[in-house]
C-alpha positions as CSV (number, residue, x, y, z in Angstrom):
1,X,-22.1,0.7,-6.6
2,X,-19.8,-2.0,-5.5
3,X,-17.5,-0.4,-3.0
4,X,-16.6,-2.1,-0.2
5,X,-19.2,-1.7,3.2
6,X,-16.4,-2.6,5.7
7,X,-15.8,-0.1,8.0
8,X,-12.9,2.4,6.3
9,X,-9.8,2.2,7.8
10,X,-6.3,2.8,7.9
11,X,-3.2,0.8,7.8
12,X,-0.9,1.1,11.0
13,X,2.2,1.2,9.1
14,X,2.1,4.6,10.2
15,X,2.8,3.8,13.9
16,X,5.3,2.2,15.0
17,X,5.3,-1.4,16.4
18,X,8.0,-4.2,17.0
19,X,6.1,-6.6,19.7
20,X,2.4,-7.0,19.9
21,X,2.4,-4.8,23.1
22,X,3.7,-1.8,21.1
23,X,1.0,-2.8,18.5
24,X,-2.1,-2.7,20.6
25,X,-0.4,0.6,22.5
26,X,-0.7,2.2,19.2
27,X,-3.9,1.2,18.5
28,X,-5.2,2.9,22.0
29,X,-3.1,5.7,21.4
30,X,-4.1,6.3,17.9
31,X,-6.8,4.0,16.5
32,X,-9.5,4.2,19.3
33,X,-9.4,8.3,19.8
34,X,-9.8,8.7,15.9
35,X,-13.0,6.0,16.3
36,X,-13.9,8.2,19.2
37,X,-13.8,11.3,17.1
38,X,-15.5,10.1,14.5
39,X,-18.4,8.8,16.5
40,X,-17.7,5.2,14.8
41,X,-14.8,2.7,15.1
42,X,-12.8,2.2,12.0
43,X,-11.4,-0.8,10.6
44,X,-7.6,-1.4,11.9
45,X,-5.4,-1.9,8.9
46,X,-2.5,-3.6,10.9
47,X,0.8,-4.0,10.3
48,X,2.7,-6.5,12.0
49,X,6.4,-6.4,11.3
50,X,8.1,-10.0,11.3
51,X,9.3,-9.9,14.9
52,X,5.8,-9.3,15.9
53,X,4.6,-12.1,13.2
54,X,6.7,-14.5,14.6
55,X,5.7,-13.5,18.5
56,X,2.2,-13.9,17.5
57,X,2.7,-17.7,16.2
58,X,5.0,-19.0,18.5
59,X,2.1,-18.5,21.4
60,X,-1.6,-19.5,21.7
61,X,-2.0,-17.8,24.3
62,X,0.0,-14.7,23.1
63,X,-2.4,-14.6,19.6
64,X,-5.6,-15.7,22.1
65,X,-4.6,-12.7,24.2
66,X,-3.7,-9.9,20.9
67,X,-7.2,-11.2,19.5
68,X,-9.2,-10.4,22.4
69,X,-7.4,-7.0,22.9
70,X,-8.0,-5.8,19.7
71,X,-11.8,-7.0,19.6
72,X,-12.3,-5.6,23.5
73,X,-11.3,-2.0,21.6
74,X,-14.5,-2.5,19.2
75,X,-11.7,-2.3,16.2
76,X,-12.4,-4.8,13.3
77,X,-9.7,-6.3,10.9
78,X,-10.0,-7.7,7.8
79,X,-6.5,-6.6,5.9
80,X,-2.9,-6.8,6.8
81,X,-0.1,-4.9,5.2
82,X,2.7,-7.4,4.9
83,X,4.5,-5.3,2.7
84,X,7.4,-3.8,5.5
85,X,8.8,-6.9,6.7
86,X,11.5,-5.0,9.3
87,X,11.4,-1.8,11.2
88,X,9.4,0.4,9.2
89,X,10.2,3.3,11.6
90,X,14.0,2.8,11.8
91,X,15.8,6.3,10.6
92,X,16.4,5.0,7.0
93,X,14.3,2.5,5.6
94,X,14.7,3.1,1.7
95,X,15.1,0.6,-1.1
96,X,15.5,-1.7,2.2
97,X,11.3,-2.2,2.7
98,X,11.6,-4.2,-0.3
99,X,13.5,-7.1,1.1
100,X,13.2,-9.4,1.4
101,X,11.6,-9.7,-2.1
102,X,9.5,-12.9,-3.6
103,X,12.9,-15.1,-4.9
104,X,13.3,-15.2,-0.7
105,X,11.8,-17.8,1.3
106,X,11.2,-15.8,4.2
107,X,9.0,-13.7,2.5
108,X,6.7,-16.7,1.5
109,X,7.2,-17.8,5.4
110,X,6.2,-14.0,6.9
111,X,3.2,-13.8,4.4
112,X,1.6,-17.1,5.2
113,X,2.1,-16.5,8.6
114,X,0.1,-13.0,9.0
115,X,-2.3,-15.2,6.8
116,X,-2.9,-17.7,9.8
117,X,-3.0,-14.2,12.3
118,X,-5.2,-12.6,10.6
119,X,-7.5,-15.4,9.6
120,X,-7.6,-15.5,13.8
121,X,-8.2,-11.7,13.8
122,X,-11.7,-11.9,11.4
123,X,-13.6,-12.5,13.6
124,X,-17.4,-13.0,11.8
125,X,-15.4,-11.8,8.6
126,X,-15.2,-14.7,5.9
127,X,-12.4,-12.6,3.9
128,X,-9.1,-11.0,4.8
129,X,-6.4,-9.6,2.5
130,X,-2.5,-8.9,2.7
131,X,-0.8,-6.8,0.8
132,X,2.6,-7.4,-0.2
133,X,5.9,-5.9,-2.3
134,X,5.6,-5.7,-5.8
135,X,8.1,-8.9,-6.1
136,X,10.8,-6.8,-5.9
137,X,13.1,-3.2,-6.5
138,X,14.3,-3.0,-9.8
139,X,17.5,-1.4,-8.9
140,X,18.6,-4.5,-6.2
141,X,20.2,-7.5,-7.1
142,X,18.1,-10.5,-7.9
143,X,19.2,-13.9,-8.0
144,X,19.4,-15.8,-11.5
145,X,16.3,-17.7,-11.8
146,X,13.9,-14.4,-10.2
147,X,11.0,-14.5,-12.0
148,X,11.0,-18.1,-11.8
149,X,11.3,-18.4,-8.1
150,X,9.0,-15.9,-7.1
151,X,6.0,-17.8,-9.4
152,X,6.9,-20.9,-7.6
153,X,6.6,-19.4,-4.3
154,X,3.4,-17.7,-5.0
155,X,1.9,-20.2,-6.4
156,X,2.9,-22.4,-2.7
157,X,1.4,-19.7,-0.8
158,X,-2.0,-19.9,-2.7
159,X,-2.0,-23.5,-1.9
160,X,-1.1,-22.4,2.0
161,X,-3.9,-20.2,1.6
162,X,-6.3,-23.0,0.0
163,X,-5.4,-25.4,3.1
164,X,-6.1,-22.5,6.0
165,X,-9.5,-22.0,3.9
166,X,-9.8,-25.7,4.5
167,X,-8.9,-25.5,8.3
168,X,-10.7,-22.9,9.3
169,X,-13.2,-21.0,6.8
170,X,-11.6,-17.9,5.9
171,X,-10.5,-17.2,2.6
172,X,-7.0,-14.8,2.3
173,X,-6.1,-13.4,-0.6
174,X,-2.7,-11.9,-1.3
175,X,-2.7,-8.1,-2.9
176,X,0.4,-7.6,-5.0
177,X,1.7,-3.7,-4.6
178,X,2.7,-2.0,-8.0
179,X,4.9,0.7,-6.7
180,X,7.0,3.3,-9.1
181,X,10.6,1.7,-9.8
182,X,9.4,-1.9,-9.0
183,X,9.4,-4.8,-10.6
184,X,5.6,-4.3,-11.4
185,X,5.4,-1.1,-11.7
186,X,3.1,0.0,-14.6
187,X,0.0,-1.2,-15.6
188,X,1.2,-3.1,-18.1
189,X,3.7,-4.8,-16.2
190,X,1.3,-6.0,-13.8
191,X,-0.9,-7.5,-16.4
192,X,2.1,-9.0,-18.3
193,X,3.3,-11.0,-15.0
194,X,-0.3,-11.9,-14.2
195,X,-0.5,-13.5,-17.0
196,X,3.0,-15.5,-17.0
197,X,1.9,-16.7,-13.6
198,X,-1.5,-18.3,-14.5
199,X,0.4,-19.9,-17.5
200,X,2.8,-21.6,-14.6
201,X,-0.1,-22.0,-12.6
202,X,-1.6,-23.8,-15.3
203,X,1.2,-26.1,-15.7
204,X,0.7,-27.5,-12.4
205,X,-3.0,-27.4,-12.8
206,X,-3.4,-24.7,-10.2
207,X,-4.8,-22.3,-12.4
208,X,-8.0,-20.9,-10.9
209,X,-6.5,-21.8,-7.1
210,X,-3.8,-19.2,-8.3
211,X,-6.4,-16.5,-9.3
212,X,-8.7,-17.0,-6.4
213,X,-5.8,-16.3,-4.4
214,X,-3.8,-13.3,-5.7
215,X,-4.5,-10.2,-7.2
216,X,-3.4,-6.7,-6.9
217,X,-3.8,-4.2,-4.3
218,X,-4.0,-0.7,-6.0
219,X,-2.2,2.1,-4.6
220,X,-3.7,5.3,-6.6
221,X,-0.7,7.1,-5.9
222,X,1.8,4.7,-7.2
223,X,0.3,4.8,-10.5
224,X,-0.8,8.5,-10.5
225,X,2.8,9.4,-9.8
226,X,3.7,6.9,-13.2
227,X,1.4,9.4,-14.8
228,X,-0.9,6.7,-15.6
229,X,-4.8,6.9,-16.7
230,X,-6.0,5.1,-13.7
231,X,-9.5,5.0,-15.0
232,X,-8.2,3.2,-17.9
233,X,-5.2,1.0,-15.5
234,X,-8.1,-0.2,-13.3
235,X,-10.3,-1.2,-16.5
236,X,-7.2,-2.5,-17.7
237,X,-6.2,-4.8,-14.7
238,X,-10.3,-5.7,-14.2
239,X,-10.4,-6.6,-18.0
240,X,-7.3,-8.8,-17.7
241,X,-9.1,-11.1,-15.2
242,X,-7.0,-10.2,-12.3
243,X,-8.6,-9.8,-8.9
244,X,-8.6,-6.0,-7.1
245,X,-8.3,-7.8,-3.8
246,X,-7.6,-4.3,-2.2
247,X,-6.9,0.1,-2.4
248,X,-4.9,1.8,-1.2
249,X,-6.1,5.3,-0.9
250,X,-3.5,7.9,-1.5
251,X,-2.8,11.0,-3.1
252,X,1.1,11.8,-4.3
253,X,3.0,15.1,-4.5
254,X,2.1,17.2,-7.7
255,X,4.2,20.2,-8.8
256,X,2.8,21.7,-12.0
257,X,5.7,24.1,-14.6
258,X,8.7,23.3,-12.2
259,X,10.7,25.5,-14.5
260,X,9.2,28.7,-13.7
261,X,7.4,27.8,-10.3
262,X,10.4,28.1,-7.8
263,X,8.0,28.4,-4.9
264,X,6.6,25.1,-5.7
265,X,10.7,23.8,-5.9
266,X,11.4,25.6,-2.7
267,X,8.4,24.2,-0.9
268,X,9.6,20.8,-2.3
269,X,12.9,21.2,-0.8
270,X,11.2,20.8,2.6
271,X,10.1,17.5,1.7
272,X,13.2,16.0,1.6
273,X,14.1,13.7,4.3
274,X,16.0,10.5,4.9
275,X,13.9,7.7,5.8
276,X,11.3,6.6,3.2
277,X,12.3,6.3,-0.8
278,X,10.2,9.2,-2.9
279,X,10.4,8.2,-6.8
280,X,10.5,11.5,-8.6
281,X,8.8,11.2,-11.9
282,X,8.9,14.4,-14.8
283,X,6.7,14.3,-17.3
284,X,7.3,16.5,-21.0
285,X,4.9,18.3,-23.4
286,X,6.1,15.3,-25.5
287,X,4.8,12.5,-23.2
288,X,8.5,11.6,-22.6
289,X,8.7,10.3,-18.5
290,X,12.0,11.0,-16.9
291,X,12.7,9.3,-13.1
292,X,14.6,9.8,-10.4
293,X,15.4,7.5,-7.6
294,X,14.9,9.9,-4.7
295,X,13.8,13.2,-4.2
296,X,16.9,15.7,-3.4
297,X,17.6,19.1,-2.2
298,X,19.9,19.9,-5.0
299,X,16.9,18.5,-7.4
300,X,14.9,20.8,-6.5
301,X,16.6,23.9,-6.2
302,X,18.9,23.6,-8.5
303,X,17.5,20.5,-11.2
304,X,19.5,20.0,-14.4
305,X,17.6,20.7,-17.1
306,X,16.8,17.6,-18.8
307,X,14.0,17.3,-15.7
308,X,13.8,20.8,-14.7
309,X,11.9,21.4,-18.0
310,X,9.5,18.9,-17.7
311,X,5.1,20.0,-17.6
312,X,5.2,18.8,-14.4
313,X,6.7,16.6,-11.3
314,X,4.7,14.0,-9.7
315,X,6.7,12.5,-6.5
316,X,5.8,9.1,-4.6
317,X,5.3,11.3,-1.1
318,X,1.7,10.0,0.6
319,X,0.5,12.8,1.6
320,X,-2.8,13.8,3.3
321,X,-5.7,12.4,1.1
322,X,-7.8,15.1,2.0
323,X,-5.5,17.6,1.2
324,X,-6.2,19.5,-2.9
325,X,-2.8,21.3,-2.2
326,X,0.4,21.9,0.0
327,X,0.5,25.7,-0.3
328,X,2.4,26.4,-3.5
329,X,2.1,22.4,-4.4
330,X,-0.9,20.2,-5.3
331,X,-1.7,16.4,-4.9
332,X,-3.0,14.0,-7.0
333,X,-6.6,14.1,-4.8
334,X,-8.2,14.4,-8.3
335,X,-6.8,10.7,-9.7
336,X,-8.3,9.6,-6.3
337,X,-11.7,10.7,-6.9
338,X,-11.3,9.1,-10.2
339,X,-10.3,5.9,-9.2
340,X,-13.0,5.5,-6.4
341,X,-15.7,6.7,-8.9
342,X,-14.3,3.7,-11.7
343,X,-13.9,1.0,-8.7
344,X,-18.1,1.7,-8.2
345,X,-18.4,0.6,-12.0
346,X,-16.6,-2.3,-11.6
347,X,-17.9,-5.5,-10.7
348,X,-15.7,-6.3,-7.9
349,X,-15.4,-5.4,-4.4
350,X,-11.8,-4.8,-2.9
351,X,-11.0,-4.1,0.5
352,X,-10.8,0.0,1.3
353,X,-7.7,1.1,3.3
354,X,-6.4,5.1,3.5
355,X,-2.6,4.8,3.8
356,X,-0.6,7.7,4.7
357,X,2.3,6.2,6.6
358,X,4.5,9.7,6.1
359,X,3.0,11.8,9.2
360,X,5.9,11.2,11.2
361,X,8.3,13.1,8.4
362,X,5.9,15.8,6.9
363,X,7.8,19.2,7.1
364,X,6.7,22.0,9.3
365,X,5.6,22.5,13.0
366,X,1.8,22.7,12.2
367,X,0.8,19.5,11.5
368,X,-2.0,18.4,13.3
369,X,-2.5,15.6,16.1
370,X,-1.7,12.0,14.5
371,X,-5.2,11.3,16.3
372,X,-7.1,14.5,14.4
373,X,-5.0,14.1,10.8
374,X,-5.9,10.5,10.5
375,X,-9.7,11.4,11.5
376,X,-9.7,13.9,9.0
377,X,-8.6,11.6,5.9
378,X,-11.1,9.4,7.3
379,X,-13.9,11.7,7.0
380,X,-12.9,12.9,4.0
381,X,-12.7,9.4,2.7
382,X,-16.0,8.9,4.1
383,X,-17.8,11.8,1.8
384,X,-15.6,10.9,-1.4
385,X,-17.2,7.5,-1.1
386,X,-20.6,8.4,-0.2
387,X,-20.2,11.6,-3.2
């Protein structure tokens, strides 16, 4: 077995959080009655939006002070989500949480900031990750020159990474997101661009810096809703050479026969909301993939028929990882399971993080407590490990 042995956590993108006061408020709201219930503290995934970033750098004392606040609550922190760069909360987010994307110097700037916060945050950690966009939305504009810019720029932050190593002992690596509708977005893609960027690396002799540095941070969902093996996308990514610097733990929306399952369509329908993006993927007896950029009432009561005749609907929806079914619809728990059980064979060890950052817009007034749903997934996460 060589899953992590960090405490589990999860990522804070779920709460939100535009200074560091609101940040730490969260974590005593949240974080430290879920450690309570649980009888252990867990790891704090944080998320510190740009604003707080740049709050957090522009003051010793400030980053002294958020430090010792965070260790006085008996909360560790070895990873940062650096994928939202804005307000993750605000009421539409969409193809926005994407930007700015890798062509943008302020994402280089953000990123190797939360690198010098969290290399303060370790504590007697030597390691820290940060996960970040997948370079960018396929459906935005990029610049001419994209692909180029953002190798250039990654490469720069693995040499900012290399120098804070230098400075101060703790090695950061940078997790790369493949998310549905990305620019890495498949398996396949990832692998392709992995290896373009140790060929530019190469160029500029920064080869093996480049690979120490940045790898992939494996949302299950994301590829589960691509309809992806991700036994065989994880042996795939791990036989390319690229570093799993961290997993997300997620489960997806799963309606099976949308055609004739109407309750399933229906139940769907309350899903729909207007902050976060949901990629609807269908999937045909064929293996043709349809997609569709956003889940929509009128898809799911009334879809036309080249996707309502599909074997089956997978939607990017994080839902409750501990959670086999939502009433008439199921999850992709199962391709979780899988993918811890194939992350044990390999020989690497990623950073563990469950991420459900939807609670705040899951239908229905019998949702529990933020406090009990994320000690739930926790536990859950917990027996699926130890299993």
């Amino acid at each position: 077995m060589t899953l992590s042995t960090l405490p589990l956590g999860y990522c804070t993108n779920v709460h939100p959080g535009l200074t560091p006061r609101e940040v730490l408020d969260g974590l005593r709201k949240y974080t430290v009655p879920v450690g309570e219930r649980l009888k252990s503290f867990p790891a704090a995934g944080l998320w510190l939006a740009q604003p707080v970033i740049e709050e957090l750098v522009g003051s010793r004392d400030a980053l002294n002070d958020f430090c010792r606040e965070v260790r006085e609550m008996k909360l560790s922190c070895y990873t940062l989500n650096a994928f939202p760069y804005g307000n993750f909360h605000s009421d539409r987010v969409k193809e926005q949480v994407y930007l700015p994307d890798w062509s943008d110097p302020r994402r280089l700037d953000y990123t190797f900031k939360c690198a010098a916060v969290l290399a303060e945050l370790l504590g007697d950690f030597d390691e820290g990750s940060i996960s970040t966009v997948p370079l960018g939305f396929k459906q935005l504009d990029r610049p001419e020159g994209f692909l180029d810019l953002a190798m250039e720029q990654l490469v720069e932050l693995a040499i900012q990474f290399e120098e804070l190593y230098e400075s101060t002992g703790k090695r950061i690596r940078l997790a790369i997101e493949p998310e549905p509708l990305c620019l890495l977005e498949t398996t396949s893609e990832t692998i392709d661009f992995f290896a373009k960027l140790g060929e530019y690396a190469a160029t500029l002799g920064k080869r093996e810096l480049v690979r120490e540095s940045i790898g992939v941070c494996y949302d299950v969902c994301h590829q589960a809703v691509e309809f992806e093996d991700v036994d065989a996308s994880l042996r795939a990514i791990d036989a390319a050479g690229i570093r799993l610097n961290k997993i997300h733990i997620t489960c997806a929306i799963d309606l099976p026969d949308p055609a004739e399952n109407e309750a399933g369509r229906r139940r769907l329908a309350e899903f729909v909301e207007p902050r976060y993006l949901h990629q609807t993927f269908a999937r045909f007896d064929d293996g043709t993939i349809r997609t569709v950029t956003d889940l929509s009432g009128e898809l799911c009561l009334d879809p036309p028929p080249h996707f309502r005749d599909a074997d089956r609907w997978r939607i990017h929806y994080h839902v409750p990882v501990n959670a086999d079914s939502l009433g008439p619809l199921g999850t992709t728990r199962n391709e979780l399971k899988i993918a811890l059980k194939t992350v044990a064979a390999l020989d690497q060890t990623p950073h563990l993080e469950v991420e459900t950052y939807t609670w705040s817009v899951l239908p229905g007034d019998r949702q529990p407590s933020l406090v009990d749903g994320l000690a739930d997934e926790l536990q859950a996460t917990r027996e699926l490990l130890d299993s």
